[in-house]
C-alpha positions in Angstrom: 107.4 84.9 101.4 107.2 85.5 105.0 103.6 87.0 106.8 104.5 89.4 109.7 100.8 89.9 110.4 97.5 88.7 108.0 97.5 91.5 106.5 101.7 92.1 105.6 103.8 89.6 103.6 107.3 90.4 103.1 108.6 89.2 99.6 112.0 88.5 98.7 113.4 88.4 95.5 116.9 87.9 94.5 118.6 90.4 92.4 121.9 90.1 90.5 124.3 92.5 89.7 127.7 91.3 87.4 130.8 93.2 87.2 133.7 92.5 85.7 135.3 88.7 86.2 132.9 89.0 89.4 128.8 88.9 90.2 127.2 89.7 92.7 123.8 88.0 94.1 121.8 89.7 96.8 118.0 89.7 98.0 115.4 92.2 98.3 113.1 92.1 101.0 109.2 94.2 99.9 106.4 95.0 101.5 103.4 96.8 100.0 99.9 97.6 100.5 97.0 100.3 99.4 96.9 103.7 100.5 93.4 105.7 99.8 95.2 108.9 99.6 96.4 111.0 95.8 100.1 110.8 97.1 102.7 110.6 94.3 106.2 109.9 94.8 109.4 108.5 96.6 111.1 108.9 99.9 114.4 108.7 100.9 116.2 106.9 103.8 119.7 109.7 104.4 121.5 108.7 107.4 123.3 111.6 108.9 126.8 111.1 111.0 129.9 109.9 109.9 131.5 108.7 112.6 128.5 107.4 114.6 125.3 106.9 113.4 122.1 108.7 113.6 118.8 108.2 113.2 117.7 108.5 109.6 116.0 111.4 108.4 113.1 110.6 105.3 113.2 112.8 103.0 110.5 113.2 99.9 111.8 113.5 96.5 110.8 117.0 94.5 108.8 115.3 91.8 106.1 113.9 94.0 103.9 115.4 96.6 104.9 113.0 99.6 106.2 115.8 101.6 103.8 115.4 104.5 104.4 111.1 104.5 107.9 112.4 105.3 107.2 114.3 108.1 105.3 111.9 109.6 107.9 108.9 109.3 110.2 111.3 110.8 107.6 111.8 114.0 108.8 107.9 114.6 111.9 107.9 116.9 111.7 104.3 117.0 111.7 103.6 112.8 114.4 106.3 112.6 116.8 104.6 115.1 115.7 101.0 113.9 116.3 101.9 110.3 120.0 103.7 111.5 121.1 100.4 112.9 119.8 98.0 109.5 122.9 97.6 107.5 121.5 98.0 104.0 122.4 98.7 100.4 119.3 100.3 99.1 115.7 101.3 100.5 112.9 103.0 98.7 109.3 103.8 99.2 107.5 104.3 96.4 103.6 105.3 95.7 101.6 105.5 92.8 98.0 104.8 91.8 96.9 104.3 95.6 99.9 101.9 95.9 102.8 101.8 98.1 105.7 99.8 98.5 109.0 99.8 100.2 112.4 97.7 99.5 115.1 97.2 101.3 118.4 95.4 100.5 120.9 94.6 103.2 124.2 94.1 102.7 124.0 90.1 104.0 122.1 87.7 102.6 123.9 88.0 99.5 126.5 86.0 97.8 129.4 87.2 96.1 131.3 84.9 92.9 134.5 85.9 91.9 136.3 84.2 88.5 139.8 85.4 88.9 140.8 85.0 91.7 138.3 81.8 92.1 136.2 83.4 95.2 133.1 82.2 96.6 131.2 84.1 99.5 128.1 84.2 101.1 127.3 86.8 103.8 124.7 85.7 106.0 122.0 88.0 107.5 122.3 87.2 111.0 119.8 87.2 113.9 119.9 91.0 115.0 119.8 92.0 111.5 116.9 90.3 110.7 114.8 91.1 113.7 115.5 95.0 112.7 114.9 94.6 109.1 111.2 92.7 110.4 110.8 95.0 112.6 111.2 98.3 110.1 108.7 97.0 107.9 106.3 96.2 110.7 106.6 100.1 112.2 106.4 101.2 108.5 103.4 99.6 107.8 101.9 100.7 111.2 102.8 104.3 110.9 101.1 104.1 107.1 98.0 102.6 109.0 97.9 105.8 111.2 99.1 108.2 108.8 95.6 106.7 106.8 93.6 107.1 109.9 94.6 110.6 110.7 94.4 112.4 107.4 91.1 110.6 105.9 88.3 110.6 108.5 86.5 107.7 109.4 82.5 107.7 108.7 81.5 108.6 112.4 83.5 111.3 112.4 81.7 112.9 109.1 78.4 112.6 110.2 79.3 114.8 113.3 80.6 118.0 113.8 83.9 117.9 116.0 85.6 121.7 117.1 89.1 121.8 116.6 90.0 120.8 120.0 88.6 117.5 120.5 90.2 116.9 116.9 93.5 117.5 117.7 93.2 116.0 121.7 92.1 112.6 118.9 95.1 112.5 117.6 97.3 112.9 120.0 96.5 110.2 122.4 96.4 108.1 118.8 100.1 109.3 118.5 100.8 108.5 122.2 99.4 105.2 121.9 102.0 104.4 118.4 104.9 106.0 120.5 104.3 103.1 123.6 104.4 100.6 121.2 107.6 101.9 119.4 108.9 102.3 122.5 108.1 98.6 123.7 109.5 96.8 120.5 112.6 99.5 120.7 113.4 98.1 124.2 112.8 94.5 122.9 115.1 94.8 120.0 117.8 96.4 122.7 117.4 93.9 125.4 117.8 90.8 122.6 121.1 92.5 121.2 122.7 92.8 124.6 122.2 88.5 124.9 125.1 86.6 123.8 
C-alpha cells in the first residue's frame, strides 16, 4: 500500500491472467473512498485519436445515473491529458452504496511467463509512468472532493439564503482555484519528463 495523502491509500494487488502455454501476471493499482451522494454506476476512460493521442473523454455507462460525475471529470483538462499519456490496460470507476472506487492497470509492472518457448519477462513501470498514474488518482480524488462540495451544500450555506448569483460566482472561483492547481502539477509532470 502506498498513502498519497492521510486520507488516500493506493492499493495494489496483483492479478493473473493464463493463456495458453503462457500467463500473464500484472498489478492493479485502487483507490477508493465514500461519496454522500445516491450515484449508481460506472464510468469509462475512451481515448479518442488514433494516430496521436487525445485527452480522454469519461463517459457514464447507461445503467447507472453517473451522467453528471462524467461531465465533471471531463471539466478537468489536466486528468484528461494526464490520463491520455498513462499507458494502461484497464481503468474503471465504480460506485455503489455511497462507495467509490477506481482501478487502473498499466501495461508495466507486470510479468509475462511463457512455457514454449521458455520466456521470462518483466516490464517495469518506469519513473514517468508512475508519477502520472500517482498523479491521476490524486486529481481524481480531488475533483470527487469538489464534485462533493458543490452539489451537497455545506451547513452554513443551509441556514442562509444565497440568490442565484452569489451561488454560482461560489463556484466558480472554487473551479478556478482546482484549475491552478491542475495546471501547477500539469507543468510539473512536463518539466520532469523533459529531464534526462
Amino acid at each position: 500500500m502506498l498513502r498519497l495523502s492521510p486520507a488516500l491509500t493506493v492499493s495494489v494487488t496483483e492479478r493473473q491472467k493464463r493463456l495458453f502455454m503462457a500467463s500473464i501476471q500484472s498489478c492493479e493499482f485502487a483507490i477508493e473512498g465514500a461519496l454522500a451522494m445516491p450515484f449508481r454506476g460506472q464510468l469509462t476512460a475512451r481515448q479518442p485519436g488514433w494516430l496521436k493521442r487525445q485527452p480522454v473523454i469519461f463517459t457514464a455507462a447507461r445503467s447507472g445515473n453517473t451522467a453528471p460525475l462524467a461531465r465533471h471529470f471531463n471539466r478537468f483538462p489536466a486528468l484528461r491529458q494526464t490520463l491520455s499519456e498513462l499507458d494502461y490496460r484497464r481503468f474503471t470507476f465504480q460506485i455503489a452504496n455511497g462507495r467509490w472506487r477506481c482501478v487502473i492497470e498499466p501495461w508495466a509492472a507486470s510479468e509475462v511467463f511463457c512455457r514454449l518457448p521458455p520466456l521470462r519477462r518483466y516490464l517495469r513501470l518506469e519513473r514517468h509512468q508512475r508519477m502520472l498514474l500517482l498523479s491521476v488518482m490524486q486529481m481524481i480524488n480531488e475533483a470527487l472532493i469538489r464534485f462533493e462540495g458543490e452539489v451537497s451544500p455545506t451547513p452554513s450555506q443551509r441556514n442562509h439564503n444565497f440568490s442565484g448569483l452569489a451561488v454560482s460566482f461560489h463556484i466558480a472561483v472554487r473551479l478556478r482555484h482546482l484549475f491552478k492547481k491542475e495546471c501547477f502539477i500539469y507543468h510539473r509532470l512536463q518539466l520532469t519528463r523533459r529531464q534526462p
